[in-house]
N, C-alpha and C positions, 0 to 999 in steps of 0.2 A: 234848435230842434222845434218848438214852441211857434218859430215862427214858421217852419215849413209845413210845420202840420196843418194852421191855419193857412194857411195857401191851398194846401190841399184839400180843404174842407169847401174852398171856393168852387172849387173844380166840380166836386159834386154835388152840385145843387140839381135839385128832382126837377126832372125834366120830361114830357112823354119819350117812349123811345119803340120803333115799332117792329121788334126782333122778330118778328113772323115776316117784316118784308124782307127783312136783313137773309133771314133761313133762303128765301126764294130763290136768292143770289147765290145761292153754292149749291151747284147741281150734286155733288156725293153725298150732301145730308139728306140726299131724299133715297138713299137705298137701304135696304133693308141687309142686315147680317145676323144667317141664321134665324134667320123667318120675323127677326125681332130689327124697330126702327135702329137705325147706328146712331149710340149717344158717342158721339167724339169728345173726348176729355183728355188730351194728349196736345195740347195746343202750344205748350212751353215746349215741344219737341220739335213742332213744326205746325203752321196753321193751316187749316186747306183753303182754296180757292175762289173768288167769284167768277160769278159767267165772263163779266168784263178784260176779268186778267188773264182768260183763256182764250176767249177770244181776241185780246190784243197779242197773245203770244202765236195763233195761228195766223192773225193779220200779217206780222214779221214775216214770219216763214213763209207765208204764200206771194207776200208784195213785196216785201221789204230784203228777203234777208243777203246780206253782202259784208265784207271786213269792211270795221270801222276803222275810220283815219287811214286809211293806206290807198283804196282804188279813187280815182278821178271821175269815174264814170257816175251815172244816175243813182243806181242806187247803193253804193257805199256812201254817196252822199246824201242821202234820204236816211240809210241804215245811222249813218253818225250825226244827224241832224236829231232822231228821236233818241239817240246815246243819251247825247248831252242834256238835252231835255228833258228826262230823266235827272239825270246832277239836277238840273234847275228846281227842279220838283223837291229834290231830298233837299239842296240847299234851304227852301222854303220853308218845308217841314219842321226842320230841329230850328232854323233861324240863325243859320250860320253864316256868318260876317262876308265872309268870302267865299265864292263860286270855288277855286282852287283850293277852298279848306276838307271838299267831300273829293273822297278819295275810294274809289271802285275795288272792291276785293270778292272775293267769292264767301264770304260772310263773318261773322267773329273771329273765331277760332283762326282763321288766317290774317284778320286786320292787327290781331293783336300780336301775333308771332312777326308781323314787319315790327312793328314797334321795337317789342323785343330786340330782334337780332338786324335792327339799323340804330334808332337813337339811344335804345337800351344798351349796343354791344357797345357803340364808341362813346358813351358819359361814364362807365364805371370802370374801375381800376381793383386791384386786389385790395379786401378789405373792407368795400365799401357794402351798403348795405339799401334792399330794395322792401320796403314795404307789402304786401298782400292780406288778406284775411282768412280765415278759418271757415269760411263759406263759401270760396272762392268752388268755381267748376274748374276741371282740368285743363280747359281750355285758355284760363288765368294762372295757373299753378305750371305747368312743364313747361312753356317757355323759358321762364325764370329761374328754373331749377335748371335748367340746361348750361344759362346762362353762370351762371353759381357755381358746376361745375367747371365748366369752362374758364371762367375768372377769378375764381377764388373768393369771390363773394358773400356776403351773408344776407338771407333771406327771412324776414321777422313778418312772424302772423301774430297779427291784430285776434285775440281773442271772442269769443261770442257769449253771453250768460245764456241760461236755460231754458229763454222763451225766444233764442236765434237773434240775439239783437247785439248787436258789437260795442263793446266797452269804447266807448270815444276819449274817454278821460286816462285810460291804457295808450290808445292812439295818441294821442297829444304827447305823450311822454316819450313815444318810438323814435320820434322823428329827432334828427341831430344833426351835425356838419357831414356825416358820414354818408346821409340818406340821400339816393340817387333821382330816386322812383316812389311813387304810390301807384298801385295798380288792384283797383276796387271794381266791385260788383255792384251795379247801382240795383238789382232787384236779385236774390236769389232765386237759384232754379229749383229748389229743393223745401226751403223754407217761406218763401215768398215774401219775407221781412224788407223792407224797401228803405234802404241807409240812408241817413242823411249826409248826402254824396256834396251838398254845396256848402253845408259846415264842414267836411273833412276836408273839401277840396280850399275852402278859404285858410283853413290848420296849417295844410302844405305849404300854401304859397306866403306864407308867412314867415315858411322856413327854407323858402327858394325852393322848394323844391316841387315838379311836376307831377301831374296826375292821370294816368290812363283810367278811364272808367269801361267797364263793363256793360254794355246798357243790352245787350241781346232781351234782357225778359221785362227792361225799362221804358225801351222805344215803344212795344207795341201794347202799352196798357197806360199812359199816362203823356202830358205833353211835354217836350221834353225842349230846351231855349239853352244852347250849349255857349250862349253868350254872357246870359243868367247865370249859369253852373260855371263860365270861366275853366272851363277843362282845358287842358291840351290836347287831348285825346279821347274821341268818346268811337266805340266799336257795336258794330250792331246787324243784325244780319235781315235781309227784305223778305227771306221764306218765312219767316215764325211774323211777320205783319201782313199775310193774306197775298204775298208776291213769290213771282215763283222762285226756284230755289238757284242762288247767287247772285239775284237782284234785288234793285228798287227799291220805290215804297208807292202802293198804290191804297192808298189808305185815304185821301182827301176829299172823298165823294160824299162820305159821313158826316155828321156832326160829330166830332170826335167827343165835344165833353159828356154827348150822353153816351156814347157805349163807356166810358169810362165809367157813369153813373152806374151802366147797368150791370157790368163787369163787379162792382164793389157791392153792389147790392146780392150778386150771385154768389159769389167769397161770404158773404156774412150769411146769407141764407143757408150755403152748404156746412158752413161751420156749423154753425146751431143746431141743423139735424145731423150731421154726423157725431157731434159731443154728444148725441144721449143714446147711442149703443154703445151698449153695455162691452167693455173689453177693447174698444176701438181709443188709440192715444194720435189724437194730433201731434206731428212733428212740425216746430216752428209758431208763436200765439203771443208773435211783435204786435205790438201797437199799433204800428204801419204795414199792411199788405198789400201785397198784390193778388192776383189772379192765378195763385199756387196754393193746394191744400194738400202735404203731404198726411200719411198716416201709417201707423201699423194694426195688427190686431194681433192680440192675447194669444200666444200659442201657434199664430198660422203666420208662416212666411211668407210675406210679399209675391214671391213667385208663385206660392199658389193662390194665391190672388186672383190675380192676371188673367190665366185661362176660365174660370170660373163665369167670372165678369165678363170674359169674351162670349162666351155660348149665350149670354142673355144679351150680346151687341154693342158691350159697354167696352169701348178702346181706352186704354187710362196707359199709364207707364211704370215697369217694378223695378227697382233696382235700385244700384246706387246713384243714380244720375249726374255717372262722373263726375260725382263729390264727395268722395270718400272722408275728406276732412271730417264734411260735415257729418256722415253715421258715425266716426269714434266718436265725436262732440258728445251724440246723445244715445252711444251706445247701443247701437242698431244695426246690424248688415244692409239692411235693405229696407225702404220702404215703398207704397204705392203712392201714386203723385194723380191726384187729379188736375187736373191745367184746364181755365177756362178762358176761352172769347167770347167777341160781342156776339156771338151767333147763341151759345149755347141760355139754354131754358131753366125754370123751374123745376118742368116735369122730367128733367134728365138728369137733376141732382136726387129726383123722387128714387127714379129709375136704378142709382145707384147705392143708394141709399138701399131699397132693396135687394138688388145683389149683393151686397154685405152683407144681409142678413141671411143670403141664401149658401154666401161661402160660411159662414160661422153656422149654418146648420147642417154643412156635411163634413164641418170637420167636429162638430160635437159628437 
C-alpha cells in the first residue's frame, strides 16, 4: 500500500497546467443553462467532448464511413485502416504487451459481462466461489449473480470500513482452492476511494487465481500500465475519457500527468469547501481518491438536490449510482455525486458550493 501511494505521489508533481485552453476545446462548456454558465460536474457519468473528437467523428462520416474488415473496396479499407489504429492507440496507452490483448466492446458494462458469461461460465463448477466487493457498481455485481444462479455458485463481498476503503486483510483470507475469479473496481463511482488493485491483484495470483478489474472511473483519471498491475482483465469504457460513446481513447494530445495534477488538486479543493457547511456529510474520505466527491445533506434528499442545482446550471448526478451496495454500507438511499475532469475549474466548485447553500435555504 505504502508503496503505491508513493508512486502516486510521483505522478503529482505541480506542474503549470493551462485549463482555460483545455475549456476552449469543448464547445458545450461555453453554453449557458438557464441564463447561468453550465458547470458540468457529472463527468463519472460520461465526459463531454473536444472539438478534435467531433471533428474526427464528422471526418468518418463524411470521408471515411464504410464496414470494417468486410468490403475490398477504398474505403472499408481506409474505414478499417483508422479501426485498427485506434487499437494501436489504446494498445499504447494502458502499455499492453500485445496488439491482440485490446479487445473492442461497446464499453464496461459489456466487456465485463463477455468475461463473465465466456471465461467466467466455463472455469466454475457448483460450489465454487467468485470474489467482488461491496463498492462494486451493478455493472460488476449482475453478471456474477446471474452466473451464481445459474451454477450454483458462491459469491463473497470483500467488505469496506467507514471512510470506503476495503479491508485487504479480510481479502487475503477470502481467497481459497475454491476461488475462481476476483473481479475489483479499480476506482469507485460513488466513493472515489482508489484500491490498491496491484496488492490485491499480486494476493490473487498467489493463489492461482485471476483478476478482472474495473477500471471504467480508473482509465480516465490516472496512468494506468496493465503490465505493471499484471491483470488478466482490465475493462474500461472511451465515452467517460472525452471519446465518443462506444469507443476509443483520445486522450494523448495532453500532458496527461498534469491534468491528473490538476484533477487532485480540484478533489482536495472541493473537499475542504464543501466539509464546512454546516449539515453537508461526505460519502467516501479514503486516503486515496479520485475525481469523485459524493455527499448528502441534513434532512434534504439527494433528489431534491438535483433540480435545485440545475436552475443555477449546475449538472451533478443523485441517486444510487447503480451501487446500491454501497448506500446500505453507509446507510443512505441516495446521494449527490459531483464527478470532475481535467476541464473543470475552481470557480465551479465556488459555484456549487453556492447552490448548496441555496438548496439548504429553501428547504430551511
Amino acid at each position: 500500500m505504502r508503496k503505491e501511494q508513493n508512486k502516486s505521489a510521483k505522478i503529482l508533481k505541480p506542474r503549470p497546467f493551462n485549463v482555460k485552453k483545455i475549456r476552449e476545446d469543448f464547445p458545450i462548456l461555453k453554453q449557458t443553462i438557464n441564463g447561468k454558465p453550465l458547470v458540468y460536474l457529472d463527468n463519472a457519468a460520461t465526459s463531454q467532448k473536444p472539438q478534435f473528437v467531433i471533428d474526427a467523428m464528422n471526418h468518418y462520416y463524411m470521408e471515411e464511413n464504410s464496414n470494417i474488415h468486410r468490403g475490398v473496396h477504398y474505403l472499408s479499407e481506409l474505414a478499417t485502416q483508422s479501426y485498427e489504429a485506434a487499437r494501436v492507440k489504446i494498445q499504447k496507452h494502458i502499455n499492453a504487451k500485445h496488439l491482440e490483448e485490446v479487445i473492442f466492446t461497446r464499453g464496461t458494462t459489456e466487456a465485463i459481462n463477455l468475461v463473465a458469461h465466456s471465461f467466467g461460465r466455463f472455469q466454475v463448477k457448483e460450489g465454487d466461489e467468485i470474489i467482488i466487493s461491496a463498492m462494486e457498481h451493478h455493472s460488476n455485481i449482475v453478471p456474477w449473480q446471474l452466473l451464481r444462479d445459474e451454477k450454483g455458485i458462491v459469491l463473497r463481498i470483500i467488505p469496506i470500513n467507514d471512510r470506503g476503503e476495503l479491508f485487504i486483510d479480510k481479502y487475503e483470507k477470502m481467497l481459497n482452492e475454491r476461488t475462481k475469479i476476483v473481479s475489483i473496481v479499480h476506482v469507485s463511482n460513488v466513493l472515489g476511494t482508489i484500491n490498491p488493485i496491484k496488492q490485491m491483484i499480486e494476493i490473487a495470483h498467489k493463489n492461482g487465481v485471476p483478476v478482472l478489474i474495473d477500471g471504467a472511473q480508473g482509465v480516465p483519471h490516472m496512468k494506468i500500465d496493465v503490465q505493471d498491475l499484471d491483470c488478466d482483465f482490465y475493462a474500461f469504457s472511451g465515452h467517460k475519457m472525452y471519446g465518443p460513446t462506444g469507443v476509443g481513447v483520445y486522450i494523448n494530445q495532453i500532458r496527461f500527468d498534469d491534468a491528473i495534477h490538476h484533477e487532485h488538486n480540484l478533489l482536495n479543493y472541493a473537499q475542504e469547501t464543501l466539509s464546512s457547511i454546516k449539515g453537508l456529510r461526505i460519502i467516501g474520505t479514503a486516503a486515496q481518491k479520485s475525481s469523485v466527491l459524493s455527499f448528502v445533506l441534513k434532512n434534504i434528499h439527494p433528489h431534491d438536490i438535483g433540480p435545485i442545482l440545475d436552475d443555477d446550471g449546475i449538472a451533478l448526478r443523485t441517486g444510487h449510482h447503480c451501487a446500491q451496495p454501497v448506500m446500505k454500507c453507509f446507510e443512505v438511499p441516495a446521494t449527490a455525486r459531483a464527478s470532475f475532469a481535467m476541464y473543470n475549474i475552481k470557480e465551479e466548485v465556488d459555484a456549487l458550493v453556492k447552490g448548496i447553500h441555496r438548496v439548504i435555504k429553501v428547504f430551511s
